[in-house]
N, CA, C and O of each residue as an XYZ file, in Angstrom:
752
protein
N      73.796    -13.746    -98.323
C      74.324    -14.903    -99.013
C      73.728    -14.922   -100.404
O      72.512    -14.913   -100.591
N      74.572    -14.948   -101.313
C      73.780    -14.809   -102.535
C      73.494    -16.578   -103.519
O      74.327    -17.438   -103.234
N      72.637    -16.896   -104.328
C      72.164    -17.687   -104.428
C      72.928    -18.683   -106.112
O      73.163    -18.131   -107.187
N      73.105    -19.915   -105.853
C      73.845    -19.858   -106.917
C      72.957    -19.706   -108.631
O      71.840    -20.196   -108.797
N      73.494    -19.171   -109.427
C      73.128    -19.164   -110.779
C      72.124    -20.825   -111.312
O      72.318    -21.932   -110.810
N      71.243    -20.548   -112.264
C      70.436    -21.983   -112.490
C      72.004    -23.055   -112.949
O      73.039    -22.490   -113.303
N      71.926    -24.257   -112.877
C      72.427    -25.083   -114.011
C      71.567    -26.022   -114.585
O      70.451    -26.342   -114.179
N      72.332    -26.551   -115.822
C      71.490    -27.338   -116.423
C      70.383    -27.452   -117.705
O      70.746    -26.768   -118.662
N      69.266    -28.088   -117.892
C      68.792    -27.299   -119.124
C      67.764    -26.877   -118.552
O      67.420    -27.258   -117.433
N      66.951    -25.778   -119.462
C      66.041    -25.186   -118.860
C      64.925    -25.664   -118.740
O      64.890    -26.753   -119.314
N      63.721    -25.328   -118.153
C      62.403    -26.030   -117.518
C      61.962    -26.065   -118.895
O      62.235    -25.294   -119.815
N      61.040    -27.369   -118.865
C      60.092    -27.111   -120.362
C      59.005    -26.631   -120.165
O      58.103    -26.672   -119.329
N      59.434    -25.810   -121.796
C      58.063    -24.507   -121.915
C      56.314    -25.366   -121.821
O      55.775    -26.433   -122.117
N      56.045    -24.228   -121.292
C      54.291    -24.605   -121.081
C      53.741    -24.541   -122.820
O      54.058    -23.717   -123.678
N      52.861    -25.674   -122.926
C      52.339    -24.890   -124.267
C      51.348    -23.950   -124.810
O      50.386    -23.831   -124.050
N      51.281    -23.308   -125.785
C      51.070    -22.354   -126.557
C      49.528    -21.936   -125.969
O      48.696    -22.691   -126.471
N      48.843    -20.829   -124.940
C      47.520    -21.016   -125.014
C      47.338    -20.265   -126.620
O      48.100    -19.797   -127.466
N      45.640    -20.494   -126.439
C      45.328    -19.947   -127.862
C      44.697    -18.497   -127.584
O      43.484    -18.405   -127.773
N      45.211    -17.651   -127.267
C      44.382    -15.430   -126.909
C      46.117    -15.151   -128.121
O      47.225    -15.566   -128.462
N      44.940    -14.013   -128.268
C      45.772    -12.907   -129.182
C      46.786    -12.247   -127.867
O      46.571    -12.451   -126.672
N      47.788    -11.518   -128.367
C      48.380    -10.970   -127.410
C      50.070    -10.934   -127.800
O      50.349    -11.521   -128.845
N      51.026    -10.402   -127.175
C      52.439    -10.149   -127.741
C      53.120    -11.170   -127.281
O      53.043    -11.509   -126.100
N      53.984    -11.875   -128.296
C      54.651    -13.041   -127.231
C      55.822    -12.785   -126.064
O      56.221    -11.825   -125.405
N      56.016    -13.654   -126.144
C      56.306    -13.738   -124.519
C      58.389    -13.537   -124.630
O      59.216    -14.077   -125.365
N      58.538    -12.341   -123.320
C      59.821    -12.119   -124.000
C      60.621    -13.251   -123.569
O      60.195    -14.204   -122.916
N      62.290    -13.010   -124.143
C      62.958    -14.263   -123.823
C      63.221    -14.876   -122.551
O      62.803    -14.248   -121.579
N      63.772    -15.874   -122.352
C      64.453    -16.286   -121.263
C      65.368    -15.395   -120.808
O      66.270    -15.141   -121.607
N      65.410    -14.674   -119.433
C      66.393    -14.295   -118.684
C      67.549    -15.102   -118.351
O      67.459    -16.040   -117.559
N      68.882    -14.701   -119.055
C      70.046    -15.356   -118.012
C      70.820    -14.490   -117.355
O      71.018    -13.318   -117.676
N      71.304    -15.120   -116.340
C      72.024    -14.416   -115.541
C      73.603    -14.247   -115.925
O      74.371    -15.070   -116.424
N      73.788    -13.101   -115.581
C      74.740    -12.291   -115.666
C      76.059    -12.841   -114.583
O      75.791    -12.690   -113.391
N      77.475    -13.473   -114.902
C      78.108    -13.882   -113.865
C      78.740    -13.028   -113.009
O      79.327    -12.179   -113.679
N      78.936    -12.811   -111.505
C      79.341    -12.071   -110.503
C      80.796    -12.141   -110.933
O      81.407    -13.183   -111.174
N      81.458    -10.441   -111.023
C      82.662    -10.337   -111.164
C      83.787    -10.044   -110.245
O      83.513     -9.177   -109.414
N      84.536    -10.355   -110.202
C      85.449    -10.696   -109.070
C      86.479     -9.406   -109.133
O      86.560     -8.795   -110.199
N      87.229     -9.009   -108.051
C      87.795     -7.750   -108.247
C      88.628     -7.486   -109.342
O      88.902     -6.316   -109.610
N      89.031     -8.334   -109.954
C      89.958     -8.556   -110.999
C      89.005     -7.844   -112.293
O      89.514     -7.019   -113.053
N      88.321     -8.054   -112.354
C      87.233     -7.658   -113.096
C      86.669     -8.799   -114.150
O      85.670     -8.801   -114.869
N      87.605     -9.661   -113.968
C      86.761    -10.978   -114.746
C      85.696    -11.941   -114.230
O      85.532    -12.360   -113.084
N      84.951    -12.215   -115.446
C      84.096    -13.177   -114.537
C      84.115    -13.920   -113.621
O      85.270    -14.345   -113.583
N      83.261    -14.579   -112.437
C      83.583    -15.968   -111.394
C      83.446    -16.907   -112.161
O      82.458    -17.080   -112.873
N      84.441    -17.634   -112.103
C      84.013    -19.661   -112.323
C      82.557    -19.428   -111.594
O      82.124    -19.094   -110.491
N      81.950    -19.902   -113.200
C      80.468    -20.523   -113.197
C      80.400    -21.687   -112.502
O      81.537    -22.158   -112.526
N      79.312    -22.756   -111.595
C      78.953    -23.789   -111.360
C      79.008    -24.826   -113.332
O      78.797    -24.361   -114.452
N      79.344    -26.130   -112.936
C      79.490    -26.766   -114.344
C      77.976    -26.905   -114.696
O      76.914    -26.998   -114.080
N      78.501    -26.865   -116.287
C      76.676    -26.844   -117.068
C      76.056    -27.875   -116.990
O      76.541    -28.571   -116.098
N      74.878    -28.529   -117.669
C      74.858    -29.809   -117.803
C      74.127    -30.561   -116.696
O      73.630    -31.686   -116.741
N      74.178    -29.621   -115.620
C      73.664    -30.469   -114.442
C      74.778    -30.142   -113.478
O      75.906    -29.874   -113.893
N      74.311    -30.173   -111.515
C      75.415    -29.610   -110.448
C      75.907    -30.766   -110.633
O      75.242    -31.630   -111.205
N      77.198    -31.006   -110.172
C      78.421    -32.041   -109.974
C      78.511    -31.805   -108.384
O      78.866    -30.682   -108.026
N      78.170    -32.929   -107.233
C      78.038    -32.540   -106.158
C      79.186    -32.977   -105.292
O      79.784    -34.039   -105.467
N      79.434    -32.193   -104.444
C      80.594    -32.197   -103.689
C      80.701    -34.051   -103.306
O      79.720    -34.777   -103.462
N      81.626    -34.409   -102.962
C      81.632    -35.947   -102.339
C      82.590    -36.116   -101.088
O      83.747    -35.819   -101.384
N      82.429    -36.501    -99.810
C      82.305    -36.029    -98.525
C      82.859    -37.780    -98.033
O      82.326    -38.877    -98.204
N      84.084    -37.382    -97.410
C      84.452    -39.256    -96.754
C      85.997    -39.567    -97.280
O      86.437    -39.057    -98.310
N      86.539    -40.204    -96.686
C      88.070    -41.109    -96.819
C      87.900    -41.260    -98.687
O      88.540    -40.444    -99.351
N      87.266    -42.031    -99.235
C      86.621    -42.275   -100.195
C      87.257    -41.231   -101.323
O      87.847    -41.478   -102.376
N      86.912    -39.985   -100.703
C      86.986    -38.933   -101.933
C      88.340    -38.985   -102.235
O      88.672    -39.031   -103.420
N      89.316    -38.986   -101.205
C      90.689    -38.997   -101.127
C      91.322    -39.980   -102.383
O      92.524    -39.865   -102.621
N      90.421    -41.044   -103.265
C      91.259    -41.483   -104.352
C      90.268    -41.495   -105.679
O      90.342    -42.345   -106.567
N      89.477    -40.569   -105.655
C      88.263    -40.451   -106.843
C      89.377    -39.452   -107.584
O      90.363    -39.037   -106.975
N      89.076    -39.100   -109.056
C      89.339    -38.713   -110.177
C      88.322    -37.455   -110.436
O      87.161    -37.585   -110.047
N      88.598    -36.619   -110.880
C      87.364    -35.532   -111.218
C      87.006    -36.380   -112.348
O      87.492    -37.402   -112.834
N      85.845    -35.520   -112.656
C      84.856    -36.011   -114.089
C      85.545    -35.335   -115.096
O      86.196    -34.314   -114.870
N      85.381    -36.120   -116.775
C      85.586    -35.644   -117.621
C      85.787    -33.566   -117.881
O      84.803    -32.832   -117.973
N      86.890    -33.182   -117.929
C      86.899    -31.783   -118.166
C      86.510    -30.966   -116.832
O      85.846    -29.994   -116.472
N      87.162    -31.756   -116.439
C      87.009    -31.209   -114.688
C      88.192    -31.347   -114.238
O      89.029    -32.092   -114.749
N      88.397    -30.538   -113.089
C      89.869    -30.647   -112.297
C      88.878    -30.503   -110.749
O      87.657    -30.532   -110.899
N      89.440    -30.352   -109.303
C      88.366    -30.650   -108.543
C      89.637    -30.392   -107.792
O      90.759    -30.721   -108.176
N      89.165    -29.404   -106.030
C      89.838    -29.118   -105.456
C      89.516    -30.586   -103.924
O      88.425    -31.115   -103.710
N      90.610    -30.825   -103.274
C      90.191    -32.029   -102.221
C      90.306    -30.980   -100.974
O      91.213    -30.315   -100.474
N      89.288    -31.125   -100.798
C      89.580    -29.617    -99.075
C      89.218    -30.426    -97.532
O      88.175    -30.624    -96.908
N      90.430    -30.705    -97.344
C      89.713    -31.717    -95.984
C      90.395    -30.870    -94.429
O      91.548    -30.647    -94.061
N      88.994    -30.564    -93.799
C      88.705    -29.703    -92.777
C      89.082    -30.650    -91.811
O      88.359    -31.595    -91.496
N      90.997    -30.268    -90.976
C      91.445    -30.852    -90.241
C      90.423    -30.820    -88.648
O      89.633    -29.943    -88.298
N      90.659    -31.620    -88.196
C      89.841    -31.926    -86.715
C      88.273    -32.621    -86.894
O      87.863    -33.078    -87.961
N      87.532    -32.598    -85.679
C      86.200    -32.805    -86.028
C      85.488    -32.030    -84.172
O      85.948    -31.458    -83.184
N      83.985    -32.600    -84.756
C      83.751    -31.696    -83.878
C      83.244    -31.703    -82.616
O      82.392    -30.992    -82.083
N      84.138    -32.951    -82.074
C      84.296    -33.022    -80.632
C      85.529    -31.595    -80.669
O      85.319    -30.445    -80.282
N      86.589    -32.067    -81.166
C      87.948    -31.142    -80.935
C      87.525    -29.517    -81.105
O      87.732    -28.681    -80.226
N      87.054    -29.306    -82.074
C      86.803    -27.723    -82.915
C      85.107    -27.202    -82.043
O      84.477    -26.145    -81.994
N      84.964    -28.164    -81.648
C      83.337    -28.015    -81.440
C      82.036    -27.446    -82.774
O      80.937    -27.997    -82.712
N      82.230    -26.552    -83.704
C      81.242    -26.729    -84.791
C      82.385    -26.782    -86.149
O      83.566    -26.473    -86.306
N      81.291    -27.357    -86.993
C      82.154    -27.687    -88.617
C      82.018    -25.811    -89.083
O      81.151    -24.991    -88.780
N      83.367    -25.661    -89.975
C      83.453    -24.641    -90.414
C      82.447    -24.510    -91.830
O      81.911    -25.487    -92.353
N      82.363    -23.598    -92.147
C      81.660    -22.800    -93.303
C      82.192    -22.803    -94.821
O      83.183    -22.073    -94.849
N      82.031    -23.123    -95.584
C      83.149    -23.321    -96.977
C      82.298    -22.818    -98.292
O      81.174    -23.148    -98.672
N      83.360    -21.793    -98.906
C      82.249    -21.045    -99.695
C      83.413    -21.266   -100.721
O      84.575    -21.331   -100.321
N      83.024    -21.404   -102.320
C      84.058    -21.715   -102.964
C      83.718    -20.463   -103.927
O      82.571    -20.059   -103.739
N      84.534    -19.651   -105.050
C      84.271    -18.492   -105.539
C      83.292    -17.425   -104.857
O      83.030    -16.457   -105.571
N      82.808    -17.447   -103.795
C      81.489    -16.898   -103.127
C      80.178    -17.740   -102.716
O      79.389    -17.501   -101.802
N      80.171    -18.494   -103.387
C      78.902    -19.453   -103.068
C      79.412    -20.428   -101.975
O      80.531    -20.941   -101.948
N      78.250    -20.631   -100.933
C      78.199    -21.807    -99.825
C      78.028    -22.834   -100.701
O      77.274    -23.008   -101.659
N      79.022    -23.585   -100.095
C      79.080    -25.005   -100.609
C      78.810    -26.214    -99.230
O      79.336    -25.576    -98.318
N      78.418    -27.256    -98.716
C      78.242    -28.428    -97.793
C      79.614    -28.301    -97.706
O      80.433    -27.889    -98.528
N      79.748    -28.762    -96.465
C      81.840    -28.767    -96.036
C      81.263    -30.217    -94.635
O      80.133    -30.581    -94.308
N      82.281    -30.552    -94.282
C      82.265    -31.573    -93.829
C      83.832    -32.061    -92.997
O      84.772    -32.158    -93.786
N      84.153    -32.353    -91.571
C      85.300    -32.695    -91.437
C      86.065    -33.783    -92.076
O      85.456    -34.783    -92.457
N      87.367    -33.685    -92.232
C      87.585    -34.367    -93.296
C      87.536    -34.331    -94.388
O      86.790    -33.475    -94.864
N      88.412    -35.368    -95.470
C      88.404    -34.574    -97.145
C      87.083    -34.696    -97.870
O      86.196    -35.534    -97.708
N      87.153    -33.619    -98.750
C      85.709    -33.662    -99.622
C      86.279    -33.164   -100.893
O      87.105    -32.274   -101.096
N      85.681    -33.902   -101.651
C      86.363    -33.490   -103.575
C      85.143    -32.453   -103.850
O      83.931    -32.664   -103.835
N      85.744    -31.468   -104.061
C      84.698    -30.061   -105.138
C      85.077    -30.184   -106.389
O      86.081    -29.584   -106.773
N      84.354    -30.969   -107.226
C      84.855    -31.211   -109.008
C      84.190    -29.432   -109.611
O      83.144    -28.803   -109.453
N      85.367    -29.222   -110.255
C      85.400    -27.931   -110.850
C      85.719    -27.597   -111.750
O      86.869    -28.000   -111.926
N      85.255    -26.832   -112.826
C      85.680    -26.320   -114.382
C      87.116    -25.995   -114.044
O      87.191    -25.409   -112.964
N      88.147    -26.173   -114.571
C      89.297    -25.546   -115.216
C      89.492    -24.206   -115.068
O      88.799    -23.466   -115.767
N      90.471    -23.613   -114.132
C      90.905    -22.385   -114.166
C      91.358    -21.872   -112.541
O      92.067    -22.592   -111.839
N      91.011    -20.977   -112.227
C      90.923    -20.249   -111.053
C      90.299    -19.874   -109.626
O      90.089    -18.670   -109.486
N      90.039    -20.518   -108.778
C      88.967    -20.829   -107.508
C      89.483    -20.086   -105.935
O      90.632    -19.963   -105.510
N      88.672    -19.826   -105.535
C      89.094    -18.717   -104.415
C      88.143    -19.955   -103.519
O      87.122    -20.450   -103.996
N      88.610    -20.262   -102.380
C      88.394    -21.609   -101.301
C      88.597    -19.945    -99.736
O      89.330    -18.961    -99.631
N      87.556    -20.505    -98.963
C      87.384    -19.280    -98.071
C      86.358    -20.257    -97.314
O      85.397    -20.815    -97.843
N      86.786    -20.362    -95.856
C      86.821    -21.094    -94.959
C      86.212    -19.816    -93.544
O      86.451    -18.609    -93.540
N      85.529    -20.484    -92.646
C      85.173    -19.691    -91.170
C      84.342    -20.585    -90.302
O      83.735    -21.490    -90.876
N      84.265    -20.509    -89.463
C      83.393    -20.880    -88.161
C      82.932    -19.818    -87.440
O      83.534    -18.761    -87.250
N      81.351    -20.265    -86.860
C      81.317    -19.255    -86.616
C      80.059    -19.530    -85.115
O      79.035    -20.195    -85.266
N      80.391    -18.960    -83.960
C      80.122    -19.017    -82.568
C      79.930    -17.615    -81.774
O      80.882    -17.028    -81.260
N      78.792    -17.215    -81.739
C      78.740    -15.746    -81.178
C      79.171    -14.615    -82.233
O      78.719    -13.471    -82.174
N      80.043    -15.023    -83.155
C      80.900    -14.225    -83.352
C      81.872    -14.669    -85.060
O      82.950    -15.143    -84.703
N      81.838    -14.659    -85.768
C      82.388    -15.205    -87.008
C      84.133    -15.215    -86.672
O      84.709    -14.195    -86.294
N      84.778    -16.423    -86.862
C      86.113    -16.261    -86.389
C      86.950    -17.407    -87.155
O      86.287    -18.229    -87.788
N      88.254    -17.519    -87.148
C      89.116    -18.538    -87.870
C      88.673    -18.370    -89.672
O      88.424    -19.285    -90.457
N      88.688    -17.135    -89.891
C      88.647    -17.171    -91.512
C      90.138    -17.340    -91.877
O      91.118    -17.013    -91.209
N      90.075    -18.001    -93.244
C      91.071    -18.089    -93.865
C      90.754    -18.592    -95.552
O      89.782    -19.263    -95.901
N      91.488    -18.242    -96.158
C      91.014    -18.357    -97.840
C      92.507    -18.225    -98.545
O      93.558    -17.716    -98.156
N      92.200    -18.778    -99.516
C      93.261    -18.839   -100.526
C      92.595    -19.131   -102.369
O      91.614    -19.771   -102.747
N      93.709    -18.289   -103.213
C      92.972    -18.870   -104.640
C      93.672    -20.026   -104.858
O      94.788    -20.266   -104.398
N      92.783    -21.004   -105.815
C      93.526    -22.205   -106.420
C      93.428    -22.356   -107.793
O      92.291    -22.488   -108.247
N      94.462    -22.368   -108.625
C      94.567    -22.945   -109.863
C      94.515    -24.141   -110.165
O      95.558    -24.789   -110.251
N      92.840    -24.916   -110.478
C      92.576    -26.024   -110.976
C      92.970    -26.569   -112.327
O      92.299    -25.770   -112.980
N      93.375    -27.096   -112.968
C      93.463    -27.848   -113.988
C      92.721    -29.262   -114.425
O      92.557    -30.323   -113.823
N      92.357    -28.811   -115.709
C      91.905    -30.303   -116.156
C      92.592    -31.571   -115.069
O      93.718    -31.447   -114.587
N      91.837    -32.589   -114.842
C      91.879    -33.730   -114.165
C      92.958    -33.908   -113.169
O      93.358    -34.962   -112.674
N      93.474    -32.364   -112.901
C      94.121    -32.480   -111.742
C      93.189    -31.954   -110.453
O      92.303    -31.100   -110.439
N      93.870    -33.016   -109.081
C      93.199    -32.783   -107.916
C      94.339    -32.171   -107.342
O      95.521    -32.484   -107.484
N      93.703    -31.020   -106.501
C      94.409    -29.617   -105.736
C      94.189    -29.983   -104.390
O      93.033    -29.807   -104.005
N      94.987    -30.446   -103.573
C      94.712    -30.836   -101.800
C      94.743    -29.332   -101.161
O      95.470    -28.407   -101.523
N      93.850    -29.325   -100.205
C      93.455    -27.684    -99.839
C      93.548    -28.220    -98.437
O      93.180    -29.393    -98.372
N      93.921    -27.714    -97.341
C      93.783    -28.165    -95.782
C      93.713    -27.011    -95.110
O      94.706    -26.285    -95.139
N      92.270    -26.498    -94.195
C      92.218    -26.357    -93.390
C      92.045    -26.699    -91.971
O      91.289    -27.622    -91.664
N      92.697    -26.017    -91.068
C      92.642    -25.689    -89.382
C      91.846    -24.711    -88.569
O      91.913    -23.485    -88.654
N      91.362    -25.161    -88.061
C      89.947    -24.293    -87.214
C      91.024    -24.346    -86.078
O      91.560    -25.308    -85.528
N      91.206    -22.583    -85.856
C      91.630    -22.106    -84.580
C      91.514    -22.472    -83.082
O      90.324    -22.657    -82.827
N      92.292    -22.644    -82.003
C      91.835    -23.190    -80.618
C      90.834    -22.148    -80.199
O      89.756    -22.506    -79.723
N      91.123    -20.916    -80.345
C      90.283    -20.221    -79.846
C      89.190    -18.961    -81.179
O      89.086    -18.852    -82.401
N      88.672    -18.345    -80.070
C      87.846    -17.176    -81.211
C      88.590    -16.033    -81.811
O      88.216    -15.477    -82.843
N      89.713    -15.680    -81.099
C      90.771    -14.588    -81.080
C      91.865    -14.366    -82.463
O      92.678    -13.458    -82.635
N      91.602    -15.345    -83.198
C      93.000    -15.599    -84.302
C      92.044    -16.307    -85.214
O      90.969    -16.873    -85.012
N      93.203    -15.974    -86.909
C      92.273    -16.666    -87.656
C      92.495    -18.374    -88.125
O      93.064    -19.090    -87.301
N      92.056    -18.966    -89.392
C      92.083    -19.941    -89.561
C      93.250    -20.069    -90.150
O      93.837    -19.033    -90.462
N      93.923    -21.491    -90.468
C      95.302    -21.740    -91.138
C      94.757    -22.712    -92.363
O      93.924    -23.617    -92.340
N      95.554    -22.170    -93.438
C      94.786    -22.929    -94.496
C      96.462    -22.734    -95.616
O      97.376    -21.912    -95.678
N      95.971    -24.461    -96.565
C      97.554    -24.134    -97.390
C      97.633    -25.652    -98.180
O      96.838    -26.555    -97.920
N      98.525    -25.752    -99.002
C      98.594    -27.233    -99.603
C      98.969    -28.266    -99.015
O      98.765    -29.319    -99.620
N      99.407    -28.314    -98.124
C      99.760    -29.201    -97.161
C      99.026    -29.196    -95.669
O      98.418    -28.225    -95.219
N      99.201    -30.480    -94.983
C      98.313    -30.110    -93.450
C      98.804    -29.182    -92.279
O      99.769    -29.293    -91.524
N      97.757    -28.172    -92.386
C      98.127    -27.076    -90.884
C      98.028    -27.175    -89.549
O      97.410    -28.067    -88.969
N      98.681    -26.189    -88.978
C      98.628    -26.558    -87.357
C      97.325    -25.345    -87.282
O      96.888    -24.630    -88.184
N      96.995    -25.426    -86.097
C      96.048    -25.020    -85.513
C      96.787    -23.936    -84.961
O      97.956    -23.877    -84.580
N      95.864    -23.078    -84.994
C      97.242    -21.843    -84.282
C      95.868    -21.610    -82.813
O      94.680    -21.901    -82.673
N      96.777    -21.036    -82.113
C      96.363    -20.390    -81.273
C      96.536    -20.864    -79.526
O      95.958    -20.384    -78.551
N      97.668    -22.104    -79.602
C      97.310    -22.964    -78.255
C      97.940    -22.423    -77.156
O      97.495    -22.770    -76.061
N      99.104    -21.461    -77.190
C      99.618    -20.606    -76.416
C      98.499    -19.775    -75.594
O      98.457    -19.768    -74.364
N      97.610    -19.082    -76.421
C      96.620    -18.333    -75.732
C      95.839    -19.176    -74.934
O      95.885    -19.265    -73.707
N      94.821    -20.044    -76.033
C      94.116    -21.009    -74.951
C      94.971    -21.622    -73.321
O      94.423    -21.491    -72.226
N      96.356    -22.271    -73.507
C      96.822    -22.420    -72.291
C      97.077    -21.322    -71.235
O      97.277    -21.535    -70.039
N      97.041    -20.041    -71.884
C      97.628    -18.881    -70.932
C      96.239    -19.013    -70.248
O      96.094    -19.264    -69.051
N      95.000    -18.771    -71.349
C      93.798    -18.408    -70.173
C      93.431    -19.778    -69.897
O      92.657    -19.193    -69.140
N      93.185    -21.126    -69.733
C      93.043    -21.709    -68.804
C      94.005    -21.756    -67.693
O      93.385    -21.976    -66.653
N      95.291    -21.635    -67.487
C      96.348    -21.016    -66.645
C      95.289    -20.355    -65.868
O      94.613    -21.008    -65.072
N      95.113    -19.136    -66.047
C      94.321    -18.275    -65.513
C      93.438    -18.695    -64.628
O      93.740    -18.707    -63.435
N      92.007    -19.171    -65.133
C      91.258    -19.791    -64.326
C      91.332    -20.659    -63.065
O      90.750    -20.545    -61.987
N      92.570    -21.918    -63.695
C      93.273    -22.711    -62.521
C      93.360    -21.452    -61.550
O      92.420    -21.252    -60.781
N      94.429    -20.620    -61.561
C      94.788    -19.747    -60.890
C      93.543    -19.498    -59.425
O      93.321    -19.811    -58.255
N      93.028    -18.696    -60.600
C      91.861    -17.662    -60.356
C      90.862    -18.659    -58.771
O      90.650    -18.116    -57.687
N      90.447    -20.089    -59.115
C      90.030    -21.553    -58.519
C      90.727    -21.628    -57.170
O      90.246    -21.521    -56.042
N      92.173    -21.870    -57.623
C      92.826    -22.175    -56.575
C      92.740    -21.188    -55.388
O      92.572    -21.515    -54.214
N      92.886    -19.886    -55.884
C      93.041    -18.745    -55.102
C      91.937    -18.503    -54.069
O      92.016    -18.023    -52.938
N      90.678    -19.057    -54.897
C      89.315    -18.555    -53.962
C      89.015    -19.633    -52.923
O      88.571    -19.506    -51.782
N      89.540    -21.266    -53.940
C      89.518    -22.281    -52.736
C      90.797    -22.036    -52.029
O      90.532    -21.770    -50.857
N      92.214    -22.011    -52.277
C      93.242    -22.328    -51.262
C      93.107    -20.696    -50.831
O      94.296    -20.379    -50.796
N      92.506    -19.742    -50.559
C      93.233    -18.304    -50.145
C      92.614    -18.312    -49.040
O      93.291    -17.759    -48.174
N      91.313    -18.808    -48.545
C      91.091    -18.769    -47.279
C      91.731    -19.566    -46.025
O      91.985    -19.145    -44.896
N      91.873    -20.580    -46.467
C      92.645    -21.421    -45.997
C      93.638    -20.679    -45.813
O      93.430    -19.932    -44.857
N      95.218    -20.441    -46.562
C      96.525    -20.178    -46.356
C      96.173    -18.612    -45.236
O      96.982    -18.261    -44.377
N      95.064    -17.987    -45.453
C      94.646    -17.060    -44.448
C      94.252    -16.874    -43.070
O      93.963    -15.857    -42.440
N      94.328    -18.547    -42.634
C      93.934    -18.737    -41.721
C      95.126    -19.517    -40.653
O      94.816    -19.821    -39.501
C-alpha cells in the first residue's frame, strides 16, 4: 500500500545552530505516481487534506471552493454484505463507509476502485471519473452475494450480482440436510 504524498505547508525549520559546516541540502519533494497513461495522478489538494465526509448529510453538501468531489455511496451495510468494502481513489486508501460519502477533489480525472475482502480479496470493481469544478459525480457501488464474482459499480444504483449462485448452493445444502435426515427414514 503506498503512502499518500505530504500536504500542506511544510514543518518549520529548526533554527540555525552555530558549527562551521556545509548547509543543509534542500527540501525533498516528491515526485507524483504516474498512471499508465503516462501522466501524472491527481495529487491530494494543497493547502491542507480536505477529508472525506461520511452520512445522509453528505448527499446535499457542495464541494469546496475549486473543487468538484465524487459522492460514492457503498450500497448495503454490514449486516447484509457482512464487511465494509475497501475504497482507494487514484491508488491511495481512502475511509469508505456504507452509504454516501463526498471525496472533495481537484478538477480533472479520478479512477474510484472498490473490493472486499474475506479469506480472499473479491467483488472488485473500479471505474474513472471526470470531476469538474463544483460538480458532484454520484458513484454507486454493490458488494457481491457471494466471493465468486466481482463488484457492480456505475452512475446510477447497482444490483448486486451474484444471487442465482448463492440460491443454487444453499439449494444444495437444504438438499444435502434433508437427504442425511429424511434418507434413513424413507430407507426404512
Amino acid at each position: 500500500m503506498s503512502s499518500l504524498p505530504p500536504v500542506g505547508p511544510p514543518p518549520p525549520q529548526q533554527p540555525p545552530h552555530h558549527h562551521p559546516g556545509p548547509p543543509a541540502p534542500p527540501p525533498q519533494h516528491h515526485q507524483a505516481p504516474h498512471h499508465s497513461s503516462g501522466s501524472p495522478a491527481p495529487q491530494p489538494p494543497q493547502g491542507g487534506a480536505i477529508m472525506p465526509v461520511h452520512g445522509e448529510h453528505s448527499r446535499t453538501m457542495a464541494p469546496p471552493p475549486g473543487h468538484g468531489a465524487i459522492l460514492l455511496t457503498l450500497q448495503g451495510n454490514a449486516l447484509t454484505t457482512g464487511l465494509t468494502p475497501a475504497v482507494h481513489l487514484d491508488g491511495h486508501r481512502v475511509s469508505g463507509a456504507f452509504g454516501p460519502t463526498l471525496y472533495p477533489l481537484r478538477p480533472g480525472r479520478h479512477r474510484v476502485d472498490v473490493h472486499t475482502q474475506w479469506l480472499r480479496r473479491y467483488g472488485q470493481a473500479g471505474m474513472e471519473v471526470d470531476v469538474r469544478e463544483g460538480q458532484v459525480v454520484p458513484v454507486f457501488y454493490a458488494v457481491p452475494w457471494h466471493q465468486f464474482t466481482t463488484g457492480s459499480i456505475g452512475h446510477e444504483t447497482q444490483k448486486r450480482k451474484g444471487v442465482g449462485v448463492l440460491v443454487a448452493m444453499l439449494a444444495v445444502v437444504v438438499l444435502v440436510v434433508a437427504l442425511c435426515v429424511g434418507g434413513p427414514i424413507l430407507l426404512s
